[in-house]
N, C-alpha and C positions, 0 to 999 in steps of 0.2 A: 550281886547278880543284877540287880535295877539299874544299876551303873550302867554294866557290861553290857546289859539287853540294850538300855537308850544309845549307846556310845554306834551299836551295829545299825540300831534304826536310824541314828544321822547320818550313818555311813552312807544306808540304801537309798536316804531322800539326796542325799547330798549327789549321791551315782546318776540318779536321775533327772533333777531340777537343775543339776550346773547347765548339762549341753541344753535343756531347752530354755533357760534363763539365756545363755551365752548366744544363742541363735536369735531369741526372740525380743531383745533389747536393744531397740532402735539407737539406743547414745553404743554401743560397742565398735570400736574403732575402725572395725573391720568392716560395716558395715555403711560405710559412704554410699554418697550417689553413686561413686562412676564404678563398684562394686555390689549394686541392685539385680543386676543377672545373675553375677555368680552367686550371690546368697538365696536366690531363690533357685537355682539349678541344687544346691548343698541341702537345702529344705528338702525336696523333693526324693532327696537319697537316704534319706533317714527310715529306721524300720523300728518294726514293734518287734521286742524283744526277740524270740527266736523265728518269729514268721516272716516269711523273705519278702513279702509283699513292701513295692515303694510306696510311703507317702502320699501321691498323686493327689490334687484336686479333682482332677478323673481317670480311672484307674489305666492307666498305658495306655493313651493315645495320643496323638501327640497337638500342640499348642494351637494349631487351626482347626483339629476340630473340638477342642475343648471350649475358643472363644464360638466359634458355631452353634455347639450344645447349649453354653450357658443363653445365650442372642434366645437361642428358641425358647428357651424355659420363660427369661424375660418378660416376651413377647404374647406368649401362648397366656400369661396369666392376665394380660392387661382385660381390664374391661373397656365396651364401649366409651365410654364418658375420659377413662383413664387415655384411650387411641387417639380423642380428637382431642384431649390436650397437649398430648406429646407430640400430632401432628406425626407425618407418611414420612419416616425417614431412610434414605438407601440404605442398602446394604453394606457398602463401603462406611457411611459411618458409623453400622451398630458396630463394625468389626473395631471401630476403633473405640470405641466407649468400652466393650470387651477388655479390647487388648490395656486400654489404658487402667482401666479396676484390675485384671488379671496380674500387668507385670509391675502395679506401683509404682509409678514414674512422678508423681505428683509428691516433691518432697513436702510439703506443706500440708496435703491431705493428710500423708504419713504420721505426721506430729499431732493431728486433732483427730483423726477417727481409729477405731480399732482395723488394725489391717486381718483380712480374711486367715492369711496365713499365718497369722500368731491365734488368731480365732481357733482355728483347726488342731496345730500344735498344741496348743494349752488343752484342748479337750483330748488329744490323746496321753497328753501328761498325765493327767486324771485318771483315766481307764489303766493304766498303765504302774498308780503307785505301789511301793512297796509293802503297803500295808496286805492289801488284797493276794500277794505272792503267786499270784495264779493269772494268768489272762484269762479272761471268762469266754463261756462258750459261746458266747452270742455277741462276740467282737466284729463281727462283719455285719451281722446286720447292724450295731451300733454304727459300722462306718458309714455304711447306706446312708443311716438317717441323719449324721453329722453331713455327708454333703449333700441332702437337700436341702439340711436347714442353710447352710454354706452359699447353697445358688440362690436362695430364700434371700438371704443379706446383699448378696453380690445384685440380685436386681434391686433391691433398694437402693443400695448405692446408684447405680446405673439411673434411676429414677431422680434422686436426690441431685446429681452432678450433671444431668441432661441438658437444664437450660444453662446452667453454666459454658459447658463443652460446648453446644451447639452455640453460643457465640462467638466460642475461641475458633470454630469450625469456621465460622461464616464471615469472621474477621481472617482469617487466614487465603480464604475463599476468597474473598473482595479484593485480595490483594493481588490475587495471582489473576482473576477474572474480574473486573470490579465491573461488568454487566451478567453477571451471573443470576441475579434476579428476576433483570428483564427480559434475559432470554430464555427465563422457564414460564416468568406470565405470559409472554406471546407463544410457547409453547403450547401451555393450555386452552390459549383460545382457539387456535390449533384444532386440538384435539375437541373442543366444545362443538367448532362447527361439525365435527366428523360426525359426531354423537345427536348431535340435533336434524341431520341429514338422512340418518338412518331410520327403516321404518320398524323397527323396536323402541326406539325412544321417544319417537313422535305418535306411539299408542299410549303411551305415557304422560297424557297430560300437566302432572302434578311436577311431571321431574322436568318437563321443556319448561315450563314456566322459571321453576328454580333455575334451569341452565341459562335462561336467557337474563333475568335477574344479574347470576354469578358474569356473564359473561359483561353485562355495562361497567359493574363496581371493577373489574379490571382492566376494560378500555377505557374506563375517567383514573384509574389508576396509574395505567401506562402514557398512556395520552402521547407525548413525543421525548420521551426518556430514553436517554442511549445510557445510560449507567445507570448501579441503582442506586446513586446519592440524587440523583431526580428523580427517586417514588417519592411518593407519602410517607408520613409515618407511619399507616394505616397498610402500607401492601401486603406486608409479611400476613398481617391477617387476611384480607383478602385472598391470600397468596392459599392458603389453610381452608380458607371455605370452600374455594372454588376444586380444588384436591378432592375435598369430601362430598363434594357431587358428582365432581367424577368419576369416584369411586363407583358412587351407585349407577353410575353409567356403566360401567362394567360389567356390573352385576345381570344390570339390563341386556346387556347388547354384549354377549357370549362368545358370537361367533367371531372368530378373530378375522378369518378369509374374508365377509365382509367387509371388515374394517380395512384391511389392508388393501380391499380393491379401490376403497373410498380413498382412502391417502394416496392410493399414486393417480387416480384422478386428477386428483385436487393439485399434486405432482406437475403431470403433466399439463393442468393448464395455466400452473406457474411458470414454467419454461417458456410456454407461448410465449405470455405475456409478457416478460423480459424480452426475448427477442423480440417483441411488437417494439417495445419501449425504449432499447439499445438500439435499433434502427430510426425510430423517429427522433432522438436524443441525438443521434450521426446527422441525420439530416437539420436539423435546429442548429449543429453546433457550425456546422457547414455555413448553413445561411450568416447568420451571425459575423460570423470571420470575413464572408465575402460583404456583406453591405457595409453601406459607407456610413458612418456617426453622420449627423448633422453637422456636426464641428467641421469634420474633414472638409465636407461637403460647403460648408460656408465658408472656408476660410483661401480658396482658391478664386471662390468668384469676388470676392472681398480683395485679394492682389490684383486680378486681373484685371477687375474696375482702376485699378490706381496704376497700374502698368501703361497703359493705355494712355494716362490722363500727363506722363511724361515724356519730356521733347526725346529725339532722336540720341541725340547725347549722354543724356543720363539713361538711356536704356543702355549702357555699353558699360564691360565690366573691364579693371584696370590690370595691368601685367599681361595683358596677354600673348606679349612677346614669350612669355614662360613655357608655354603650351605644347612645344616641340622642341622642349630642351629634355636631352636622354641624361642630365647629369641630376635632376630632380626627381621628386618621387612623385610617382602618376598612380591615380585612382581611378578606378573605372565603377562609375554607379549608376544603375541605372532603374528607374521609378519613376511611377506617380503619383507618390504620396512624399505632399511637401514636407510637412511634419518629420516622418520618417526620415528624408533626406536631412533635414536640418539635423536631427541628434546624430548621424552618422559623423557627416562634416566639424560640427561640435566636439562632437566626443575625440575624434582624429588629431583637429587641432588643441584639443585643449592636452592631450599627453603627449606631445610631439616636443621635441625636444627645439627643433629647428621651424618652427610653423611655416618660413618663407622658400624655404624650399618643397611645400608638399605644393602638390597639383592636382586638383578633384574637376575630375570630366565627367559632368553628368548629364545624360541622356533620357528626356521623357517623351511622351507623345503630345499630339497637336494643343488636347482640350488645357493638358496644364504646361506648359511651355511658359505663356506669360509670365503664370502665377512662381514659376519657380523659379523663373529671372526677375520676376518684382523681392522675394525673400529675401533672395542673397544678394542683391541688390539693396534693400533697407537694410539687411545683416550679414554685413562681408565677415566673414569667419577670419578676424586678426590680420596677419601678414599673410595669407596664403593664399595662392589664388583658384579663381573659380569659371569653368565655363560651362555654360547650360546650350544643349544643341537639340533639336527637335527632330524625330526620327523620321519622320514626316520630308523632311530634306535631303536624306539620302537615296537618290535616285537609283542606285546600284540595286538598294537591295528590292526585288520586285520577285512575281511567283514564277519571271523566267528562271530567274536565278538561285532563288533561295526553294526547294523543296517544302519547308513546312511550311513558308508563306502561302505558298497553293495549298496547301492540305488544310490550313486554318483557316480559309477562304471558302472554303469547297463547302458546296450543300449539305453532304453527310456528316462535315463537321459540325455543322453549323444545329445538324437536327440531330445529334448525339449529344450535344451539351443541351440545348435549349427545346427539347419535345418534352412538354408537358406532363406524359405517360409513356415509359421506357418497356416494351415487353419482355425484353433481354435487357435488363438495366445492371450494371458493375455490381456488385455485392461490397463494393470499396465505392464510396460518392468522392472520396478526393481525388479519381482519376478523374470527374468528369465536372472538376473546378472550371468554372470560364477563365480564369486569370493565362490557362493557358494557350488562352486564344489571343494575348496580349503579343505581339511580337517584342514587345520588352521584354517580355521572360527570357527569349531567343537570342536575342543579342549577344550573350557571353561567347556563342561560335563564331561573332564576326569579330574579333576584337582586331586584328592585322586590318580588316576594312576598314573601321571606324578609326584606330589610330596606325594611319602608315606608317607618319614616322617615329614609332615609336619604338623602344626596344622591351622596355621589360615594362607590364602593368601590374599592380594591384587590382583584384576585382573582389570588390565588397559590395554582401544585398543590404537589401536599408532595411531591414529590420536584425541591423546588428550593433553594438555597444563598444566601443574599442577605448579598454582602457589602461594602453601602454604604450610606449612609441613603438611606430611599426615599422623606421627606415631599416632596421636591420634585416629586414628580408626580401632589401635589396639586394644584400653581398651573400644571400644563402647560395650556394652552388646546386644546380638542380642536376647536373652531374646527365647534361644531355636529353634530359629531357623538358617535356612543355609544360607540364604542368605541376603547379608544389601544392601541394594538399594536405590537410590531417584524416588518418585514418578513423574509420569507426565503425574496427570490426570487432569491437569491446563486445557488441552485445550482436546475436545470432542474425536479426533481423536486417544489421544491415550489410549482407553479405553480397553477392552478385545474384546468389537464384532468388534472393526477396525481388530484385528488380526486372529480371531479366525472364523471358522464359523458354527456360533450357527444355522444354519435349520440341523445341522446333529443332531443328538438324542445322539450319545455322549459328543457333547461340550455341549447342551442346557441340559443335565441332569447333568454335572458336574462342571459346571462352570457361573458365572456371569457374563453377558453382558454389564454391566456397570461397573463392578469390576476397579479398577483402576489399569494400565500399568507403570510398573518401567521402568527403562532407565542400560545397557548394556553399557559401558563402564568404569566406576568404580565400581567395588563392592568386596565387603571384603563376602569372603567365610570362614564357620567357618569347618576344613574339617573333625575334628572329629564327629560335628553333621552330616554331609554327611553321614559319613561311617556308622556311629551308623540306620540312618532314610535309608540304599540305594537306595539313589539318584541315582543315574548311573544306574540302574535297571527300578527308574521310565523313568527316562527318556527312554531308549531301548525300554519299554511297548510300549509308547505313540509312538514313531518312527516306529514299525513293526503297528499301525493304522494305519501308515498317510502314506502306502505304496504307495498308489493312488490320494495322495496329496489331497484328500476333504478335512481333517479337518484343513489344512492351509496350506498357500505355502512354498515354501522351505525359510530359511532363520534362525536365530536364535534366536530372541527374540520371536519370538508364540512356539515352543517347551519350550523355557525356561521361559515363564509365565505360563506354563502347569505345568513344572516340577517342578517347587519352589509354585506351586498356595500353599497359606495359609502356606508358608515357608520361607517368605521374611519377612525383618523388614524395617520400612522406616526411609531412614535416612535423617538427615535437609536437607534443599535445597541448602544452603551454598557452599555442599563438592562437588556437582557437578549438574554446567549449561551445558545444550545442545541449538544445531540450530546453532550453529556458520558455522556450512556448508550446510545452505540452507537457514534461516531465516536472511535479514541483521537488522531488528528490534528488537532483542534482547533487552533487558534495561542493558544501560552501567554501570547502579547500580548494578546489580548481576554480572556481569560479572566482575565488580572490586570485588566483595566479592567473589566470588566462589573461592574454591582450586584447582579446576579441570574444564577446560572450553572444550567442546566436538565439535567437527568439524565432528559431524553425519551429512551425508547427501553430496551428488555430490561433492559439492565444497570444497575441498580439500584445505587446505593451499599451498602444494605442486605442487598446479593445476594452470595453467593462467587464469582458468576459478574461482579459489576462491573469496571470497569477498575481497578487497581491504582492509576494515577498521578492518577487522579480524586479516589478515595475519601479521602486526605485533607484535602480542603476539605470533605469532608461531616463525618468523624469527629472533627474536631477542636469541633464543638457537640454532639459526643453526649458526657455524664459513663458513660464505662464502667466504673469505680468506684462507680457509685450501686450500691446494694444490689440493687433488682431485678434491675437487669442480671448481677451477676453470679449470683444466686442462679437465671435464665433461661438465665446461660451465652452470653451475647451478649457478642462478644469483639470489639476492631476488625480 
């Protein structure tokens, strides 16, 4: 019988200890990482004997709000002293301290602490043996108190692995934000000034002292840090203290409508001041671009002193039988800045396959005329040749003849660019640049005046880099029209309505507002189709409209999308990249492809204000060795 009896009792412990042995034993096969879900989904569905009730760590509810329930229980028990050293943590990550103790995802936790879930099984193992034959009557309440003691544990753990987690949180954090620190400590000073403003806090003598306190230790904290591997070591604490006064500001200062009217205050006379500061930053960048370096400025009166001081002869430059030959390739450039001109010519000849067939005609006014025939004079650009003509000589063009000449002359222009105090002033300052008072700017409409006999010109600005041969856009077919150009209607702005303005009845009846905008500093003119279609005529037309500047501002690409409209051919993108003098995003892929790379825009290579990563593809054809330069003090 004692046989028979222990043979049935092994039987009953054996019915019941296998499935929670077999469940509850972390080396069982089945229970890998990448099968952590389903073993605890199969936990979960286990019952007590004939009672249908599941399992649960909380009885039927489901997963978000069970890690919610346990968060509060957590939470609710901590004590003061316990709050400030766990420090004010969001929401978002008690749910993951929750989530991470709830679904044991930490294989190596696993191995060294008791998991909750074998914790809970194992004690209902127990209530559950076959000795006792009976489930007791007080099985529920037993359940009760198995899960408090359960959430009892699970905040320990949560307490125990906080600062662990909260590194792997903040290491994770830095990765994806790695100014994530600094922008919660300027945060709180932020909100410190809100709280120090308000008159609940400032009845509070004891807490403004503390605020103000809290608020230096993270202005010498933050000091000029754009990420947080420029705090201290010391911020994170900082970071904790100044939390924990603000806290009591809260406390203080209740009323939130208050608070909220002080922030958009504070809001709006942030706005201002940005726009004070974007406008006077427009006007600085303005000045800057238009003044002249000292360098520039020395180094014209420095030629023109030595121009001067040679005979008749040596002022004359050689080939210029070339000059009206249509079987060579002709440039048209035209500046005041020697510099500038020098790396264009440079830059031309040095990728040019045939240097002695190129022909650079460059045009400046009276004051550097010398200085640019003394240059190329001491630095004849190789085989190629050079003529410098002074605009000043061309008697033709006058304000009978040329419309903008009179308009650039005229009083009102003259008191639109240069009146001290504008009461209707542009909302845009580069429309009211002086450079466009320069009749250099203007010149590219006379090109048939300037060169009769010529047939087809290159016209390149001198703030361009040409780094591939450009005879081949001799033989481009322009396919009847005057003008070859690259498009650049890549980007929205530079369409026709950026330029042009279509509420007037004659742009909106002649023209498209979406039309696509060329780009102005390479373009091959074909100038017998000019003369044959006169161009120089349209052009005039459209200039005696635009006497009153409505239908665009002054400047030269909106007249010369007017005048070429449905006259231009586009040519690859290849032959010429612009934004080198305003965008520093540019793709360094086009820019190694391009034959012509365009320093459109403020920044100037020439400038201390240019982009850095630009400048040398300009300086590398400037000789800063040459004597002038260095005796000008022009450095790259």
């Amino acid at each position: 019988m004692v046989t028979i009896r222990n043979l049935v009792l092994f039987l009953l412990l054996l019915t019941v200890a296998a499935p929670i042995l077999l469940y509850t034993d972390p080396s069982a096969s089945f229970t890998t990482p990448s099968s952590k879900r389903d073993f605890l989904d199969e936990v979960t569905a286990l019952t007590f004997n004939s009672d249908g009730n599941r399992l649960n760590l909380l009885p039927r509810e489901s997963p978000a709000v069970v890690r919610r329930d346990v968060v509060g229980v957590i939470y609710s028990t901590q004590d003061s002293d316990s709050s400030r050293r766990q420090g004010i943590l969001s929401t978002k990550t008690r749910d993951q301290f929750s989530a991470r103790v709830l679904s044991a995802t930490d294989d190596e936790t696993q191995s060294q602490t008791v998991n909750p879930i074998q914790q809970l099984t194992h004690a209902a193992s127990e209530m559950d043996k076959p000795n006792d034959m009976h489930v007791s009557s007080n099985t529920s309440q037993n359940r009760e108190k198995m899960h408090v003691q359960l959430t009892q544990k699970t905040a320990e753990k949560v307490d125990e692995q906080e600062p662990k987690d909260s590194g792997a949180e903040k290491e994770r954090g830095n990765a994806v934000m790695p100014d994530a620190q600094v922008r919660h400590l300027k945060d709180q000073l932020i909100r410190a000034k809100v709280y120090l403003s308000l008159p609940a806090a400032k009845a509070n003598p004891h807490f403004v002292r503390e605020l103000r306190l809290r608020v230096k230790e993270v202005q010498r904290a933050v000091l000029d840090a754009s990420k947080d591997s420029d705090l201290p070591k010391n911020a994170v604490e900082k970071l904790k203290a100044m939390e924990q006064t603000l806290a009591k500001g809260k406390q203080i200062q209740d009323d939130c409508s208050t608070v909220v009217k002080k922030l958009r205050a504070m809001l709006h006379s942030a706005e201002e001041q940005l726009r004070v500061h974007k406008k006077q930053t427009m006007f600085l960048t303005q000045l800057t671009a238009k003044t002249i370096p000292k360098g520039l400025h020395c180094l014209p009166l420095r030629l023109t002193t030595d121009y001067y001081a040679l005979n008749s002869s040596q002022q004359q430059f050689p080939n210029q039988e070339k000059l009206e030959d249509n079987q060579l390739y002709h440039y048209a450039l035209f500046s005041d800045n020697v510099l500038a001109a020098s790396a264009v010519v440079n830059s031309t000849v040095t990728n040019a396959k045939h240097p002695s067939k190129h022909v650079f005609h460059i045009v400046t006014d009276r004051l550097n005329y010398a200085a640019m025939r003394m240059w190329f004079l001491n630095n004849p650009p190789g085989k190629a040749t050079i003529q410098v003509q002074n605009v000043e000589e061309f008697t033709w063009l006058n304000s009978s003849y040329s419309p903008v000449l009179k308009q650039l002359s005229s009083r009102s222009m003259i008191n639109y660019y240069f009146r001290a105090h504008h009461t209707n002033s542009d909302a845009n300052l580069k429309f009211r640049n002086p450079k466009y008072l320069s009749i250099l700017n203007h010149l590219r409409f006379y090109l048939p005046e300037i060169f009769p006999k010529l047939s087809k010109v290159l016209f390149l600005d001198d703030d361009i880099v040409v780094q591939k041969d450009l005879s081949g856009l001799w033989s481009v077919d322009l396919k009847g029209n005057v003008n070859g150009a690259v498009e650049t209607c890549g980007e929205s702005f530079h369409r026709f309505d950026r330029y042009l303005n279509f509420s007037n009845p004659l742009i909106s009846k002649n023209f498209d507002p979406r039309a696509c905008g060329w780009a102005y500093g390479m373009n091959v003119f074909d100038l017998d189709e000019w003369k044959r279609q006169n161009i120089t005529e349209v052009y005039h037309r459209w200039q005696n409209l635009n006497q009153d500047r409505e239908l665009w501002k002054l400047g030269t690409l909106p007249p010369g999308l007017i005048t070429f409209w449905k006259r231009t051919y586009p040519l690859e993108r290849r032959w010429h990249v612009l934004g080198l003098g305003y965008n520093p995003s540019v793709n360094q892929r086009d820019i190694e492809r391009a034959a012509v790379v365009h320093y459109n825009g403020n920044l100037k290579p020439w400038l201390e204000i240019g982009l850095p990563k630009y400048r040398g593809i300009w300086s590398k054809h400037v000789d800063y060795q040459h004597v002038y330069l260095r005796e000008c003090n022009i450095n790259p």
